[in-house]
Each structure stands twice: as structure tokens, then as C-alpha cells.
C-alpha positions as semicolon CSV with decimal commas, in nm:
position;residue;x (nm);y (nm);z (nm)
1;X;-3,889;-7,540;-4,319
2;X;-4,007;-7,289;-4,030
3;X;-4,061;-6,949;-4,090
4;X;-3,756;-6,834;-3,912
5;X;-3,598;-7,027;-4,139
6;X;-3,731;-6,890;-4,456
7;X;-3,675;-6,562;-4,269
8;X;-3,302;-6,645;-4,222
9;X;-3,287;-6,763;-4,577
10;X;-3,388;-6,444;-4,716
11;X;-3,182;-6,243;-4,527
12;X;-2,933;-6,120;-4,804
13;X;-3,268;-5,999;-5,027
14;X;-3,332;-5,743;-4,723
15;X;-2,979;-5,630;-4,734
16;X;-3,033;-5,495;-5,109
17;X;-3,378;-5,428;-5,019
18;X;-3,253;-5,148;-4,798
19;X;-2,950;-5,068;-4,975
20;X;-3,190;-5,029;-5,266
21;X;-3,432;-4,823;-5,073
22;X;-3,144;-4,581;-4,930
23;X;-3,007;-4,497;-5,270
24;X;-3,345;-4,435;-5,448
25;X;-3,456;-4,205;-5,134
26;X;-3,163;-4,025;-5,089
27;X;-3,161;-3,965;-5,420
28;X;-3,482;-3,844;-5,441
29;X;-3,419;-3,596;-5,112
30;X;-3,118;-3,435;-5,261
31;X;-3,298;-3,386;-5,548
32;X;-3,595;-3,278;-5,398
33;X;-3,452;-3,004;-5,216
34;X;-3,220;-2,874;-5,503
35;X;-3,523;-2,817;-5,712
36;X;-3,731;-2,710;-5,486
37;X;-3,532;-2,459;-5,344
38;X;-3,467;-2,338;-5,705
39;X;-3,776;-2,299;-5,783
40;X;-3,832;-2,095;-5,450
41;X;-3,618;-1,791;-5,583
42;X;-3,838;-1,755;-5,840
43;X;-3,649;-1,720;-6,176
44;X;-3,944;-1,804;-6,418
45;X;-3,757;-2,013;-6,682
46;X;-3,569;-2,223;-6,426
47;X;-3,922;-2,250;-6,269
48;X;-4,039;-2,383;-6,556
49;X;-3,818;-2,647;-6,595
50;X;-3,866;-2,773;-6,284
51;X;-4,276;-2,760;-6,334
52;X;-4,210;-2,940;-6,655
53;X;-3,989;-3,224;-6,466
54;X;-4,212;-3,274;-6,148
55;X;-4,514;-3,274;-6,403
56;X;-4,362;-3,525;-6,662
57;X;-4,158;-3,783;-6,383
58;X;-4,485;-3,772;-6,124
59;X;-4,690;-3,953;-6,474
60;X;-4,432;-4,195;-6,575
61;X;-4,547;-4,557;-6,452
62;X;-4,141;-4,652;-6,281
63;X;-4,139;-4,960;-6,451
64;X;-4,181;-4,865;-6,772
65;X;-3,882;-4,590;-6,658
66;X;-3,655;-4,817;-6,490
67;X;-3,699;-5,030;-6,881
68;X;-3,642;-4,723;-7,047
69;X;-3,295;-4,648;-6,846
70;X;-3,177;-5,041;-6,801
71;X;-3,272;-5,170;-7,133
72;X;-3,305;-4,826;-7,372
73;X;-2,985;-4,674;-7,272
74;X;-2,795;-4,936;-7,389
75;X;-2,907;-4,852;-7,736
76;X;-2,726;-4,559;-7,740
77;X;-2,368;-4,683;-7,556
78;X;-2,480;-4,612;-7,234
79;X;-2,500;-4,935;-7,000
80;X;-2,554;-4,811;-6,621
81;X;-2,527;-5,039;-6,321
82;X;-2,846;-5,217;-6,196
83;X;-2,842;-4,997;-5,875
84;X;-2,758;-4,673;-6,077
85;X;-3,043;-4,760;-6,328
86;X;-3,297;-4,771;-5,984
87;X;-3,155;-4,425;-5,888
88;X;-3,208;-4,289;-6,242
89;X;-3,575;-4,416;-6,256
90;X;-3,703;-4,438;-5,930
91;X;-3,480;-4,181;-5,762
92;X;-3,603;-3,897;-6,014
93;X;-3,951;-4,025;-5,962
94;X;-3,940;-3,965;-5,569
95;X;-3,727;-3,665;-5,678
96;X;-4,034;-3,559;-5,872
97;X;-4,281;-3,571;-5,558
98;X;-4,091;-3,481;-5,297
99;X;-4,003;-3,175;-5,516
100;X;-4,399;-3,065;-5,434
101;X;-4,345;-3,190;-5,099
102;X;-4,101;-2,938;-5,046
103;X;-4,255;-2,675;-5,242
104;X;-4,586;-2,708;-5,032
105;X;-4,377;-2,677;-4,690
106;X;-4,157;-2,370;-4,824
107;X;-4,522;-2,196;-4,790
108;X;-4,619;-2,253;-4,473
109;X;-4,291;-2,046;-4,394
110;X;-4,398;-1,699;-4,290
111;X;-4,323;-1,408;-4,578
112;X;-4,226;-1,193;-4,286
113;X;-3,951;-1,394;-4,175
114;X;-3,765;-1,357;-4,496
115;X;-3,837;-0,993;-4,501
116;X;-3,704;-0,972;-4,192
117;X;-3,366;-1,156;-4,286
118;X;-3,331;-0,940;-4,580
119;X;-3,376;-0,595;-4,360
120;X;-3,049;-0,747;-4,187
121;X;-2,859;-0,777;-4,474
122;X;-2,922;-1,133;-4,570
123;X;-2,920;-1,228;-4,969
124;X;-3,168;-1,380;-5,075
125;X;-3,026;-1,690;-5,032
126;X;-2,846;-1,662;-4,692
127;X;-3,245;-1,626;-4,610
128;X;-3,328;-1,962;-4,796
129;X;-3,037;-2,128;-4,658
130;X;-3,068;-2,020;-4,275
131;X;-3,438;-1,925;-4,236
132;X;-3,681;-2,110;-4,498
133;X;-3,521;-2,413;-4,583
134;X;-3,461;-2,540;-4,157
135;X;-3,822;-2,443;-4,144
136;X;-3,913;-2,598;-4,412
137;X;-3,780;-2,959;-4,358
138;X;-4,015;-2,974;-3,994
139;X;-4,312;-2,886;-4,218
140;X;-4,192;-3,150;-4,510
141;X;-4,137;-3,446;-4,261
142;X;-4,473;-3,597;-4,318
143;X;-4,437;-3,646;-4,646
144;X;-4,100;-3,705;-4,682
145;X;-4,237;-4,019;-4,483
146;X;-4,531;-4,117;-4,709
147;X;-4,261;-4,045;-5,019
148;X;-3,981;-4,289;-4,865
149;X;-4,309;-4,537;-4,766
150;X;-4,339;-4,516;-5,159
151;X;-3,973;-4,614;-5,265
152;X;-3,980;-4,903;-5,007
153;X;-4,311;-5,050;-5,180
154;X;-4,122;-4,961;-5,567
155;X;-3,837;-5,139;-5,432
156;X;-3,964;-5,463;-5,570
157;X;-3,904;-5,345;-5,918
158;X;-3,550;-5,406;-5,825
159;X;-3,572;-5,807;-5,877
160;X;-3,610;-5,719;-6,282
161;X;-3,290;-5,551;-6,345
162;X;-3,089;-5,871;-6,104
163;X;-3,090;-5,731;-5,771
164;X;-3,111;-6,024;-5,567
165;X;-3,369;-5,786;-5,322
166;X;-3,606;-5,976;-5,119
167;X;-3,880;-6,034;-5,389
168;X;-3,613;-6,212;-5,592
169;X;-3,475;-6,418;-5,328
170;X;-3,844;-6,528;-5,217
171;X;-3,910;-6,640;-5,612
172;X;-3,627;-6,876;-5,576
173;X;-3,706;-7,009;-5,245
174;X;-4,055;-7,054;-5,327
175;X;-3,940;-7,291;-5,644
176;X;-3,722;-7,477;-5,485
177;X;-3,981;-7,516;-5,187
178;X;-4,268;-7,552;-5,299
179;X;-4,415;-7,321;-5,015
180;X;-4,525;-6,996;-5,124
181;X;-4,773;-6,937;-4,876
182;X;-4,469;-6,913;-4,578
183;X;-4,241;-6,751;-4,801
184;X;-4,455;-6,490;-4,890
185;X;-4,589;-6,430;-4,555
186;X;-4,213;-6,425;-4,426
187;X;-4,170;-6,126;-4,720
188;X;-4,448;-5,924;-4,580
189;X;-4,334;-5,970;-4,226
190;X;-4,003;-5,785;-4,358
191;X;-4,126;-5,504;-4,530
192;X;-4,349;-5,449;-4,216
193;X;-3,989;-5,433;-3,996
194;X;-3,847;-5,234;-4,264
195;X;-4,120;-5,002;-4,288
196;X;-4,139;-4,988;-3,892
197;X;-3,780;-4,950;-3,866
198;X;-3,740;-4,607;-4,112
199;X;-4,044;-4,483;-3,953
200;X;-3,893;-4,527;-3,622
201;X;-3,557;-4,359;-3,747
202;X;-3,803;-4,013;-3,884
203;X;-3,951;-4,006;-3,563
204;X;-3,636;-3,952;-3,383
205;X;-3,479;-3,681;-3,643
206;X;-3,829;-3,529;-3,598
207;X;-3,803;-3,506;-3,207
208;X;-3,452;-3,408;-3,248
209;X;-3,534;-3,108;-3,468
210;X;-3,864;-2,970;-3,294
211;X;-3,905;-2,669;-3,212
212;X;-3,968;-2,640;-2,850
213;X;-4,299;-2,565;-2,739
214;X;-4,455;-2,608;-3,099
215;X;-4,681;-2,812;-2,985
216;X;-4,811;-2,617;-2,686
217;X;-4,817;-2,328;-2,862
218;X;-5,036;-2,515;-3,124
219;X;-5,325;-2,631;-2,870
């Protein structure tokens, strides 16, 4: 067996590998940027809250949370889908971070722009809608990257809850192959195009949303 073969073979675990990825890190954006821009108006016991959940969710080891929702909800009548358990654990994880991603960008906006936009008329947030939060995204992109980097490498996790993602579909070919050394060389040879692929797609919202002559202006 070649390793295009055991490539070809594991073909449907990339599928839910990325599907898997998508979810978790889209859940984790929206998420993200509700709290974060929550916490940027500044109403202290909604702030707190949202300290409270980036400080608890950035702790919690996501295995022992995707457990807690897959297996412990059960208990209690609740019996969520394997992909809806990944969002609930590892989407509120990435939620958690990118929450401070967000939070660190919204201050490298200049206090004088919002000033400005409230001098004009502009609530408070009109100004976090049209001024801070475009601004902030360029700022965030970096580690919006390293964050979705993150849920790609968690993704793994998926295999325990039966998502047939590429770590579970490598298990299987490896016992019924006997040859661990391709498959798993074929897996990291995936995750590599994966990783290269979403970096690739950042890149290009990045360009697309530049500001023009940033750069220059920066040198």
C-alpha cells in the first residue's frame, strides 16, 4: 500500500477533520467577538462575567470538557450530537482565548477615534460597530491565526466522541495494515495541507482588508 494510497484511504477523516475544525472556530469567533465587544462598553458586572468565563474555560484541559459535555450531560437528560458536544467544549475554549485576543486588539484602537465618533453623534455603539471593531479585527488577525492553529491540533479529540476525523480513520487503517509508520506519516502530511491551506485563506482576507499604505506608513 503506497502512501497515496493510504492518503486516498483517509480521505473521508479530513472531510470531518475540517468540518470539525470550521464549527469549533467559528464558534469560537462569534463568540469571541460578542464577548469581547461586551466587555468593551464597560458595564462592570457584565465585565465580570466575561473575566470569570475567559479565566475559568482558558484552565479547563478540552478533554476533560468535551467528557464533561458528551458523557456528563447525559446524566441530566441532555444528550447533544457528537459535533455539537465539540462546539460546546472546544468552541467555548477558543471562545475563551480569542475573547483576550480581541480584547488586546480593541486597545491598540486609538481613544481619539471614538471620541471623535461620539462628537458626531455616534452612540456608543454605532462607534464600536463602525470604528473599533473594523479596526480591531486587522489588529486581531494574528492571533485569530495561532487560535484556529489551536482548534486544528484539538481536532483530534474528535475521534473519542465517533467522529470518524482523520485520527480515527488512521487507527483503523493502521490495524488492519499493519503499517503505522506510512499511515501516520500520511496523517501529518494532512494536517500540514490543512494547516497550509487556512493559513493561505487568512492571508488573503488579510490583504483584502489592509489598510492601504499601513505598511509604508509603518517603516
Amino acid at each position: 500500500m503506497s502512501l497515496l494510497d493510504i492518503l486516498l484511504a483517509l480521505g473521508n477523516g479530513v472531510v470531518y477533520t475540517v468540518l470539525v475544525t470550521l464549527v469549533c472556530s467559528l464558534t469560537g469567533l462569534v463568540l469571541g467577538l460578542l464577548l469581547a465587544s461586551l466587555h468593551r462598553l464597560s458595564i462592570r458586572c457584565i465585565s465580570l462575567l466575561i473575566d470569570i468565563y475567559a479565566y475559568f474555560f482558558r484552565g479547563v484541559p478540552v478533554l476533560v470538557l468535551l467528557f464533561m459535555v458528551y458523557f456528563g450531560l447525559p446524566g441530566i437528560g441532555i444528550k447533544p450530537p457528537p459535533l455539537m458536544a465539540m462546539a460546546l467544549s472546544l468552541g467555548l475554549v477558543a471562545g475563551a482565548y480569542l475573547t483576550e485576543v480581541f480584547r488586546g486588539a480593541f486597545n491598540s484602537v486609538d481613544p481619539a477615534e471614538i471620541l471623535a465618533a461620539q462628537a458626531m453623534g455616534m452612540s456608543r455603539i454605532q462607534a464600536l460597530r463602525y470604528i473599533e471593531i473594523p479596526q480591531m479585527l486587522r489588529f486581531a488577525i494574528p492571533g485569530m491565526v495561532n487560535e484556529f492553529t489551536s482548534v486544528l491540533k484539538y481536532s483530534p479529540f474528535a475521534y473519542t466522541v465517533g467522529i470518524p476525523e482523520i485520527t480515527k480513520e488512521a487507527m483503523t487503517l493502521t490495524a488492519n495494515t499493519l503499517k503505522g509508520i506510512e499511515v501516520y506519516l500520511a496523517v501529518g502530511v494532512l494536517y500540514f495541507a490543512i494547516y497550509r491551506i487556512l493559513l493561505a485563506g487568512v492571508q488573503l482576507i488579510q490583504k483584502h482588508y489592509d489598510i492601504p499604505g499601513m505598511k509604508e506608513a509603518a517603516v
